[in-house]
N, C-alpha and C positions, 0 to 999 in steps of 0.2 A: 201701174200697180201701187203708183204713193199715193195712201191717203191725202195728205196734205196740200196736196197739186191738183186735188179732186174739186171741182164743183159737186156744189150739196144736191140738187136735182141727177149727174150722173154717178153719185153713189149707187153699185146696182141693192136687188134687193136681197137679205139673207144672203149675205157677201162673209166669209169668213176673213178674219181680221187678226194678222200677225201682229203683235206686239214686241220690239226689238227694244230688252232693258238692260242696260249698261251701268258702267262706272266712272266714275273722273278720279282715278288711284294711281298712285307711283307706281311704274314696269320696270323699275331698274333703272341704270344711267342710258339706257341703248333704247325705251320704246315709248309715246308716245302715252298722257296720261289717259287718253280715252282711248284704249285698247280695246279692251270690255264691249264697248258701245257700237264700234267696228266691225269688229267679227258678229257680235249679235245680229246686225242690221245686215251683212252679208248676208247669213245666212236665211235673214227671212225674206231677204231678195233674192235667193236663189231654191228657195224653198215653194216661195210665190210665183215664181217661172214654171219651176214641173207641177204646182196644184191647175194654173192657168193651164199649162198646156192638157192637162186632163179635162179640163171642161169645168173648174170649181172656180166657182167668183172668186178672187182674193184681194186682199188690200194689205201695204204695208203700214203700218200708225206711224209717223215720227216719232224717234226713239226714244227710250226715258233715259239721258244719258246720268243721272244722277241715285246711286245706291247706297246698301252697307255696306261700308267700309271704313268702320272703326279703326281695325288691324291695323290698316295701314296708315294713320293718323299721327304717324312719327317720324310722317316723309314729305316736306313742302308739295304743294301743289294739288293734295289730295283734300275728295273734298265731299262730306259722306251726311247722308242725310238722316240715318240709323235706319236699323230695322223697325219701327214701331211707325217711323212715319213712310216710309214705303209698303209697308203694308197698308196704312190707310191711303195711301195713292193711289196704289193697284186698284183697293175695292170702291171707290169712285171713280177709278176710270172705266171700267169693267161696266160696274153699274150705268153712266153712262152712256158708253157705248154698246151696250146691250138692247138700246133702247130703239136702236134701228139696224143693227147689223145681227147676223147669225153666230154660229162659233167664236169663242175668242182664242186665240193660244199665244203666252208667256211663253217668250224666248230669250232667257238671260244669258249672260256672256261671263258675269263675274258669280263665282259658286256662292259669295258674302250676301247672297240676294234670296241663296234659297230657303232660309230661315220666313223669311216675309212674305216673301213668294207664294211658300205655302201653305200658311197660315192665314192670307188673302185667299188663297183658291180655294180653302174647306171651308171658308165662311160662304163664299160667292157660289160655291155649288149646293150648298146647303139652303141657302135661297133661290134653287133653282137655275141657273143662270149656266150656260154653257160654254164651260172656260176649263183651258187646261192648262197646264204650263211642262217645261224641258229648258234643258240646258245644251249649252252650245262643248261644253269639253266630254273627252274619249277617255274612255280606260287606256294608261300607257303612257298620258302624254305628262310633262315634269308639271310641278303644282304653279306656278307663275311667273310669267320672263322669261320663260324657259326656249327648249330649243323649238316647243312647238308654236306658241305664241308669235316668238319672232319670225319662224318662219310663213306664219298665216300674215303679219305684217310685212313681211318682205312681198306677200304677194298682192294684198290689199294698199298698202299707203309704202310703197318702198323708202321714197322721197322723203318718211319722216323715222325710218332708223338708223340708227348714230351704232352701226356693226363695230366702230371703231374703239365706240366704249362700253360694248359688252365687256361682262366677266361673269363668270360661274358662283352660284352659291350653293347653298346645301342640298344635297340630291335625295337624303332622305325622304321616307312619304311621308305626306300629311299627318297621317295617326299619330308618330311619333315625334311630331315636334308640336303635336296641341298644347300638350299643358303649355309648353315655353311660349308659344304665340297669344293663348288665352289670359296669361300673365304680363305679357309685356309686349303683345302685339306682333309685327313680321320684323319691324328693328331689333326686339332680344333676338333671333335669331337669323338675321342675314342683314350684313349691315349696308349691304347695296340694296335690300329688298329682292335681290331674286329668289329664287327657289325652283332651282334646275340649274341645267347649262347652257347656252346659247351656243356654242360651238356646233358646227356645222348643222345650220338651219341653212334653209334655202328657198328657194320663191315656188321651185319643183313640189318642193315637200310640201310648201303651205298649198297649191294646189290641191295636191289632194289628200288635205288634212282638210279643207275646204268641200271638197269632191264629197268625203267618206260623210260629214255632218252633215252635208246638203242632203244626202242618200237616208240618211237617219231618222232626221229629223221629217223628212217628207211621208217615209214609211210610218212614223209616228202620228202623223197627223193623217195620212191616210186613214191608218185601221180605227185613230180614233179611240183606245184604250187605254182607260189612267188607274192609277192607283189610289186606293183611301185617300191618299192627301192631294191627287188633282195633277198628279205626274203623269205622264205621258209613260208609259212602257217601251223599253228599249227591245226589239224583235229580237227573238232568241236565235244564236247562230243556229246553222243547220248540224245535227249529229250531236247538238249538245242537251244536257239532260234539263227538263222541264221540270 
């Protein structure tokens, strides 16, 4: 299912084509700076497993491990290319690959992406072109570092987290620490870069923190339904109000 491992002759044809976009951003002292890029690429290898087994061509692209992530540009190692030129990346890759394959879908892992993301995909549907995009995180889970993150690392690359030098940062949501992050980035406000806790994460959990976004994301690209700006619709639980 890697593209990349494909000779150009067994390309099949009107092949739907996962896209796995990441980040190279600081995760705190405990996680690996392409976290992002990880979980992305999991999940469109596990997502590409159940379209296959249904009978839908699929391929995975080699990932774009490189995003926005400004924010985090007050933490060595990070290393961000902004929103304005990952937009024009998406919509030449897009374009592109458009050019032989069928569906496209935008699977980011870092939320700093969806700014250009989507801005790339209302232009690229606007000329036609069959592209959607989604994201890899859940309602629930902490904003980043956090216990979920780790634990989807404890169950994808174990071997590179440092459990020893977690620590907890601010548990507040997002909403309420924008201004402070929009002004001075994720260092005004956590001076490890987390946002969450890491305490008791586990390889169980990232299982199926793993499980539940494979499950998601596949029903998503099943039905096939986006919104104005080229999002993929999250399926509404059952008994809840539409």
């Amino acid at each position: 299912m890697d593209l990349g491992r494909r000779t150009s002759p067994s390309v099949p044809d009107a092949v739907t084509m996962l896209v796995p976009l990441g980040a190279v951003e600081q995760h705190g002292p405990h996680l690996p700076l392409d976290t992002d890029t990880t979980v992305a690429e999991a999940v469109c290898r596990g997502v590409a497993a159940r379209l296959s087994a249904d009978g839908r061509p699929v391929l995975v692209a080699p990932p774009m491990p490189y995003g926005a992530s400004g924010e985090h540009e007050g933490f060595p190692g990070t290393v961000s290319i902004g929103t304005e030129a990952l937009r024009t990346v998406v919509v030449e890759l897009v374009r592109s690959a458009r050019r032989w394959c069928g569906p496209v879908v935008l699977v980011t892992g870092h939320g700093g992406n969806a700014d250009a993301v989507s801005a790339a995909v209302r232009r690229l549907r606007y000329e036609g072109h069959d592209v959607a995009w989604t994201s890899c995180a859940e309602p629930g889970w902490d904003a980043h570092a956090g216990r979920a993150e780790t634990s989807l690392l404890l169950t994808l690359r174990p071997e590179d987290v440092d459990t020893d030098a977690a620590v907890a940062g601010p548990d507040a949501p997002v909403g309420d620490l924008l201004p402070a992050l929009r002004a001075g980035g994720v260092r005004a406000v956590s001076p490890s870069g987390v946002l969450g806790d890491p305490a008791g994460a586990g390889a169980s959990e990232g299982r199926e923190h793993l499980r539940r976004v494979v499950d998601r994301v596949h029903g998503q690209v099943t039905a096939g339904v986006a919104d104005e700006y080229g999002r993929l619709e999250r399926p509404v639980p059952a008994g809840a109000p539409r």
